[in-house]
KEVEX-824463 format. One record per residue (C-alpha): residue number from 1; residue in one letter; x negated, y negated, z. Coordinates in nm, 4 decimals. Example, Ala and Ser with C-alpha at 12.3 -4.5 7.8 and 13.67 -1.06 7.14 Angstrom:
KEVEX-824463
     k   r          x          y          z
     1   a    -1.2300     0.4500     0.7800
     2   s    -1.3670     0.1060     0.7140
***
This chain:
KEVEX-824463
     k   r          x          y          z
     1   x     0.4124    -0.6950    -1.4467
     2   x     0.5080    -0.6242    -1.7947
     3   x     0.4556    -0.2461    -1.7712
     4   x     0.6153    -0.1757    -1.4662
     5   x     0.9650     0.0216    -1.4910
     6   x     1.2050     0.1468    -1.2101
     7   x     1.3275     0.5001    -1.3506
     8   x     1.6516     0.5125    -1.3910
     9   x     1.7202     0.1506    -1.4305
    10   x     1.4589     0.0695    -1.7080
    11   x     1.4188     0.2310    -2.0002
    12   x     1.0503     0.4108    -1.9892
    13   x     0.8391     0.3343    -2.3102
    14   x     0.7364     0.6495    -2.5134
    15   x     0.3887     0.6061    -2.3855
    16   x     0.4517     0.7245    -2.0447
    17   x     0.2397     0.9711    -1.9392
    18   x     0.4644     1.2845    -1.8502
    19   x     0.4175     1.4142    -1.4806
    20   x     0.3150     1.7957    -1.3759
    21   x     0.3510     2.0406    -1.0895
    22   x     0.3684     2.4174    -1.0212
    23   x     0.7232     2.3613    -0.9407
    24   x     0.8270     2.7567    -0.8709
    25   x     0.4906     2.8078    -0.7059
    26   x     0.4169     3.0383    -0.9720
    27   x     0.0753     2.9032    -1.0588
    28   x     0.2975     2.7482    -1.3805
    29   x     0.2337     2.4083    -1.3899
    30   x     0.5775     2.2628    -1.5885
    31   x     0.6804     1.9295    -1.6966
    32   x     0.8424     1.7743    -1.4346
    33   x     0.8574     1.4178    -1.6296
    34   x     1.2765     1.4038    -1.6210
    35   x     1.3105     1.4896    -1.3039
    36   x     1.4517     1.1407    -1.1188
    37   x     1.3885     1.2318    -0.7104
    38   x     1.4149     0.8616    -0.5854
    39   x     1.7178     0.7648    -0.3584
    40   x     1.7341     0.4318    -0.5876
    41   x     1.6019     0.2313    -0.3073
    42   x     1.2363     0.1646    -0.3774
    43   x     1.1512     0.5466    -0.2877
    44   x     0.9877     0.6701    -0.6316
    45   x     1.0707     0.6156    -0.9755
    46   x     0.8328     0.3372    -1.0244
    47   x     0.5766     0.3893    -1.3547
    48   x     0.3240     0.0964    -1.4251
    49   x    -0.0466     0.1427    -1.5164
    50   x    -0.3912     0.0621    -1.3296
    51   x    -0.4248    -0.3071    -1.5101
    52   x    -0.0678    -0.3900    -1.3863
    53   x    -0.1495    -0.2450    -1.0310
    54   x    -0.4419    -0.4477    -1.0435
    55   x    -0.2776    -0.7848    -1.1380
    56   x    -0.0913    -0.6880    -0.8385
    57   x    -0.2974    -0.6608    -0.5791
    58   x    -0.4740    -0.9032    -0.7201
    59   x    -0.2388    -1.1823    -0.6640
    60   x    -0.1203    -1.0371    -0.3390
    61   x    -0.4418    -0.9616    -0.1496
    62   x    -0.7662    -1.1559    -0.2645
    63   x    -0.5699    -1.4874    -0.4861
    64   x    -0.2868    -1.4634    -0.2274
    65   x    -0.0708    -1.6717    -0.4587
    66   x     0.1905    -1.3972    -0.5143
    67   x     0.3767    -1.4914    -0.1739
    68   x     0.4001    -1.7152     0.0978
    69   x     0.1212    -1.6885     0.3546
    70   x     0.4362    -1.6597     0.6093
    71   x     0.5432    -1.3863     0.4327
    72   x     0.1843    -1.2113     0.3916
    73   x     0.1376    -1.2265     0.7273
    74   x     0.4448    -1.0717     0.8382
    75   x     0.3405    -0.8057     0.5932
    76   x     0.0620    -0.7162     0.7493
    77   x     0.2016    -0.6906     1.0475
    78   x     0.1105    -0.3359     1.1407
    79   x     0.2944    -0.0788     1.3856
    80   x     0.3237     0.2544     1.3257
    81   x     0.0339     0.4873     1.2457
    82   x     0.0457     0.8460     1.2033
    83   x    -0.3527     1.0194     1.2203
    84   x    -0.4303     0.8696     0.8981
    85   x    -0.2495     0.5307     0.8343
    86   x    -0.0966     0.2423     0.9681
    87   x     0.2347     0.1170     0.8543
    88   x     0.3493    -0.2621     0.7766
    89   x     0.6075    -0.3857     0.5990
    90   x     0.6086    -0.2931     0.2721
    91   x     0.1852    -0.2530     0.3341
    92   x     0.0132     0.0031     0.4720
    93   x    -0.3368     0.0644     0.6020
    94   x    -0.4851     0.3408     0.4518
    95   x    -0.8320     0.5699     0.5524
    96   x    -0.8651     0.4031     0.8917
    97   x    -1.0791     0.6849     0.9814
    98   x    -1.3495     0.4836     0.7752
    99   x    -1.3250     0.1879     1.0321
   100   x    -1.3780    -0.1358     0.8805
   101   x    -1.3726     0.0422     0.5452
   102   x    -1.0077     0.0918     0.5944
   103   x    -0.8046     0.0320     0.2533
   104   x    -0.4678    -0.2181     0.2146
   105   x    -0.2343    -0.1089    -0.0070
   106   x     0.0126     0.1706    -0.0962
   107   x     0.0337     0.5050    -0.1996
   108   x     0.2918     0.6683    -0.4514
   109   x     0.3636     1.0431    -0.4448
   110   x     0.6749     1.2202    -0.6699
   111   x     0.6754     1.5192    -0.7897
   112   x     0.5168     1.4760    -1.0930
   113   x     0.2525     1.1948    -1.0054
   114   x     0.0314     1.0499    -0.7306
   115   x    -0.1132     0.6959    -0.7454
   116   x    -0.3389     0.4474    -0.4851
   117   x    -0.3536     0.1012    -0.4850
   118   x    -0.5865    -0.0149    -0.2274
   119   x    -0.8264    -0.3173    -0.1606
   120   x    -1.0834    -0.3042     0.0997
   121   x    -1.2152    -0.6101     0.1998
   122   x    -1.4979    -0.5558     0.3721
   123   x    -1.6483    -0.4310     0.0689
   124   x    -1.4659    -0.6390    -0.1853
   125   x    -1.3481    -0.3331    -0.3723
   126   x    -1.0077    -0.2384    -0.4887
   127   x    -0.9390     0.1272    -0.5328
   128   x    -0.6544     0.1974    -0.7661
   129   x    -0.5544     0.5047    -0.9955
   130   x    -0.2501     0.7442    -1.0924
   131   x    -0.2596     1.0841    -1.1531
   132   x    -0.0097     1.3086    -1.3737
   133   x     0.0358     1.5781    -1.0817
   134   x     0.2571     1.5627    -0.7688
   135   x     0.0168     1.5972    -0.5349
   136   x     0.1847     1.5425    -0.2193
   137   x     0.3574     1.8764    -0.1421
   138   x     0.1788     2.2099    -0.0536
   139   x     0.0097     2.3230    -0.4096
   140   x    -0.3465     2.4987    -0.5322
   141   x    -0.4549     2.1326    -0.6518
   142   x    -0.4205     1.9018    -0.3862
   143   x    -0.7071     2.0153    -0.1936
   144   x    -0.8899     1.9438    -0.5559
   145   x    -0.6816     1.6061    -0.5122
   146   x    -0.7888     1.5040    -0.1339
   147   x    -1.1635     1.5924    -0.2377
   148   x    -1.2010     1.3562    -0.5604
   149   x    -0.9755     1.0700    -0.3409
   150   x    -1.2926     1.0998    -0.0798
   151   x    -1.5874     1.1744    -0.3194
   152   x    -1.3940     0.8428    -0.5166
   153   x    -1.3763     0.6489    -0.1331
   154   x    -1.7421     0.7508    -0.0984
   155   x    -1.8691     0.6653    -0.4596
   156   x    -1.7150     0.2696    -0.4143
   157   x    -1.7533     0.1560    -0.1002
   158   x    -2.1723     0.2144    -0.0456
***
């Protein structure tokens, strides 16, 4: 994954897309791109793009050559679920309300970015994308956020 950087410990290319959010809750959206809110331990900080993401989950999920099978499987080992996911190690289950539709993956949220990485393999389909906008925390945009994630969800796995 040649475009993947941990912020702080790798040096981000120029060509990072800077990250936004109406920090104040002013209705100013500001340039939140230097702002480093990761503990260091795998919790934010990580930039790559949609074709690395891909490779990814690629490799992990449908070519399964990424890791042992051992190690897959204790993966997706699955216990705690809050109303809208299920947690495994390092994994989670994502839109379970869809059923069978249900997405494998992660999510990403900082302050300045949001991104998905899901396959769904009863459809074959793997849903992945970053945005330039925190849009985990209370804000006027992540309604707009949660509504082109679903229309997106709808649009891909007919």
């Amino acid at each position: 994954m040649d475009d993947t950087y941990y912020q702080p410990y790798d040096e981000l290319p120029p060509y990072v897309v800077q990250g936004y959010y109406d920090l104040y809750g002013n209705n100013t959206i500001v340039n939140v791109s230097n702002l480093i809110t990761g503990s260091g331990n795998g919790y934010g900080g990580v930039f790559s793009n949609i074709l690395a993401m891909f490779t990814f989950i690629d490799h992990l999920l449908l070519k399964k050559d990424l890791i042992t099978v051992k190690s897959l499987q204790i993966m997706n080992t699955f216990g705690k679920a809050d109303p809208l996911n299920r947690y495994g190690y390092g994994i989670m289950m994502k839109f379970i309300e869809r059923g069978i539709d249900a997405g494998l993956g992660h999510s990403g949220r900082d302050v300045g970015y949001s991104a998905n990485l899901f396959y769904v393999p009863n459809k074959n389909v793997t849903h992945t994308f970053c945005v330039n906008y925190g849009t985990d925390a209370d804000s006027d945009l992540k309604d707009v956020f949660a509504d082109f994630q679903e229309e997106l969800l709808d649009l891909t796995l007919q």
